[in-house]
C-alpha positions, 0 to 999 in steps of 0.5 A: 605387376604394375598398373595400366597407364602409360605412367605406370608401365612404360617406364617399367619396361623401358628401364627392364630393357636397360637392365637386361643390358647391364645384367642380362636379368630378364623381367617382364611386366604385366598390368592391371587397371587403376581400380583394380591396382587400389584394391587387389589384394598384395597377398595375391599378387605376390605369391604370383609376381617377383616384383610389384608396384604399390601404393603406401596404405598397403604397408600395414597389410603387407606386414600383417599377411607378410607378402613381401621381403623387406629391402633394408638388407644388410651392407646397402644402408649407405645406399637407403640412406641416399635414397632417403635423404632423396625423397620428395617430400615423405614418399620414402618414409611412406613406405617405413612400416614397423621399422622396416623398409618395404618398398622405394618410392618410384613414383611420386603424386599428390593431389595438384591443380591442374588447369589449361593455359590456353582457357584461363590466363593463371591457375587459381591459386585460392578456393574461392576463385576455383568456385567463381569457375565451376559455376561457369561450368569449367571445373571437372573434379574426380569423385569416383571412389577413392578419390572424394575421400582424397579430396576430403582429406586434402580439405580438412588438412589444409583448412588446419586439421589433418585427418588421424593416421593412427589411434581408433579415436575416430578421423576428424573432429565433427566441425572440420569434417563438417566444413570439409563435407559441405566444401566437396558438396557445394562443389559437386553441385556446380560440376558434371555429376559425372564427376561421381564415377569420374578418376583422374584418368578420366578427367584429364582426358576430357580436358585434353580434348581439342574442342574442351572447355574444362579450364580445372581440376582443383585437387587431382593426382598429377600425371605428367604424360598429360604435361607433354606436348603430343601426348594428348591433343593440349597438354595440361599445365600443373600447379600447386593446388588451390588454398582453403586455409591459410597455410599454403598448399599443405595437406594434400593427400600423397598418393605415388607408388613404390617398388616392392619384392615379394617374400614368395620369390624365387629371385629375392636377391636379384629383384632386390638388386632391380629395385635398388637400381629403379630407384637411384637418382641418375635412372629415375631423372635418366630413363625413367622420366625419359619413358614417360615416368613420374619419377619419385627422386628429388635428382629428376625433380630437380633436374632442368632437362626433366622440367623442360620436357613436362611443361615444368611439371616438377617445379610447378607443384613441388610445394604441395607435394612437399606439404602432403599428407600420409594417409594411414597405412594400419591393417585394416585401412584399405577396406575403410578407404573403400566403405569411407569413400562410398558413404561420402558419395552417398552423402554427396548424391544423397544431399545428406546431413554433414553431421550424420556423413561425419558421423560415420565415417568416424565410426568406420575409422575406429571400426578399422582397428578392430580384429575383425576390420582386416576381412573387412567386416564393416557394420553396413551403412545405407542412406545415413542409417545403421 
């Protein structure tokens, strides 16, 4: 199982094809939205599917329920060793949970900048030349939950305070949560407010349209297809993501995906052995990339014919991928990503107190470590009010 996108899955069946080949192991790949790749249960897809893609927050509910059949099997650490030194800023350790090794990163992403060439002479490069656009009209930013709480993250870690990963002592401290609050809210005030239900999906295909005048997205996960000349009317350039702090283009949330085998499967040894192979550095910089995949090896990264074909995609935000930040991966996580990114946007929406937003969002962190947090039973929150 992996997600509906040609990012996604194109490459999964192209590399499928190739495996069959080699081994004459069949696999064949099924699909679900991206909404629904975020939040459906691992648990439910593995006792469905041999081999699933995931994104690192899973990693301690993966544990907890144990869904899937670690890859750190004996005999093949020189193999895991390659793969880790490989890794494109943290992706392979972002799938390291308990001291085991859950899944291999396959696909690689961070919040980017993505901007049209033809519109704008350079991409931004500070966030307050981001501002001087989007009070023009030109600046799309993707809000629709997960992705402000992205965005939140993002802001907080590059003005100098990353957001807590671990601990119930709370997220952020109430000033940079504050400052990060009110950035996101001056900026959703100058875009579409469409941009509320909008992913990233979305909007790289209303900047991709012929008569677009939508010259950036600031802080966006990458997609590379949207970098190839004929995947869409114009294709998109990428670059590091604009500074808020004065740091560089650090802290933007990693996002990608790793390639998994379920602890149900019949076939535990052979989807081992595909994993192993999806992930090594000639397939992901060879027929990986070649399909259409945003490979998650530094050898693709890297590699010239790779950049060439994506308008230099892999060089063009490389820094800021290499600068990201892991979001927690505790059990309990993922339902707090969810109720975290509906009260900022009730926040947003609402034109609500940032110290109240903040407040809760806090509290729905430390709630995340309760017992009670992994059936995701957290206290409701309505317009700023308990």
């Amino acid at each position: 199982m992996t997600w509906s996108h040609p990012r996604g899955y194109d490459p999964m069946v192209a590399c499928s094809a190739l495996w069959k080949d080699k081994t004459g192991v069949s696999i064949e790949w099924e699909r679900r939205s991206l909404q629904d790749f975020e939040s459906f249960p691992v648990e439910e897809l593995a006792r469905a599917y041999d081999l699933i893609v995931i994104d690192h927050p899973h990693v301690g509910q993966i544990t907890a329920e144990k869904c899937l059949a670690p890859l750190d099997v004996p005999g093949r650490e020189a193999e895991r060793e390659a793969l880790a030194r490989a890794s494109v800023g943290r992706s392979y350790p972002s799938y390291t949970w308990q001291g085991r090794q859950w899944a291999f990163p396959i696909d690689a992403a961070t919040q980017v900048q993505a901007w049209r060439s033809d519109l704008i002479g350079a991409a931004p490069t500070i966030w307050t030349e981001v501002l001087q656009l989007a009070e023009q009209g030109r600046v799309l930013l993707p809000l629709r939950p997960p992705h402000s709480l992205m965005c939140f993250y993002t802001l907080a870690a590059d003005l100098g305070r990353p957001c807590a990963v671990d601990g119930p002592g709370g997220l952020v401290d109430g000033e940079t949560g504050g400052t990060a609050f009110e950035m996101l809210r001056e900026i959703a005030a100058l875009v579409d407010p469409a941009c509320l239900t909008m992913d990233p999906i979305a909007v790289f295909e209303r900047m991709a349209e012929p008569l677009s005048t939508i010259a950036c997205a600031p802080l966006i996960y990458g997609y590379v297809p949207y970098a190839v000349r004929g995947f869409r009317p114009h294709p998109i350039a990428f670059a590091d993501m604009p500074v808020a702090g004065g740091d560089g283009p650090v802290g933007s949330a990693m996002g990608g995906t790793g390639i998994a085998v379920s602890a149900f499967s019949a076939e535990r040894e052979a989807a081992i052995d595909f994993a192993y192979w999806i992930a090594s550095g000639d397939v992901q910089r060879g027929p990986y990339a070649t399909a259409g995949g945003q490979p998650g090896h530094a050898a693709a990264w890297e590699d010239n014919a790779v950049n060439a074909a994506t308008g230099n995609f892999y060089r063009a935000t490389r820094a800021t991928l290499e600068g990201a930040w892991v979001r927690p991966r505790h059990d309990g996580y993922m339902a707090f990503q969810q109720h975290a990114s509906d009260r900022l946007n009730e926040g947003l929406a609402g034109k609500h107190d940032a110290r109240r937003v903040v407040a809760d969002i806090n509290r729905l962190f430390r709630e995340s470590f309760a017992p009670v947090a992994a059936a995701g039973q957290f206290t409701a929150t309505k317009g700023g009010k308990k």
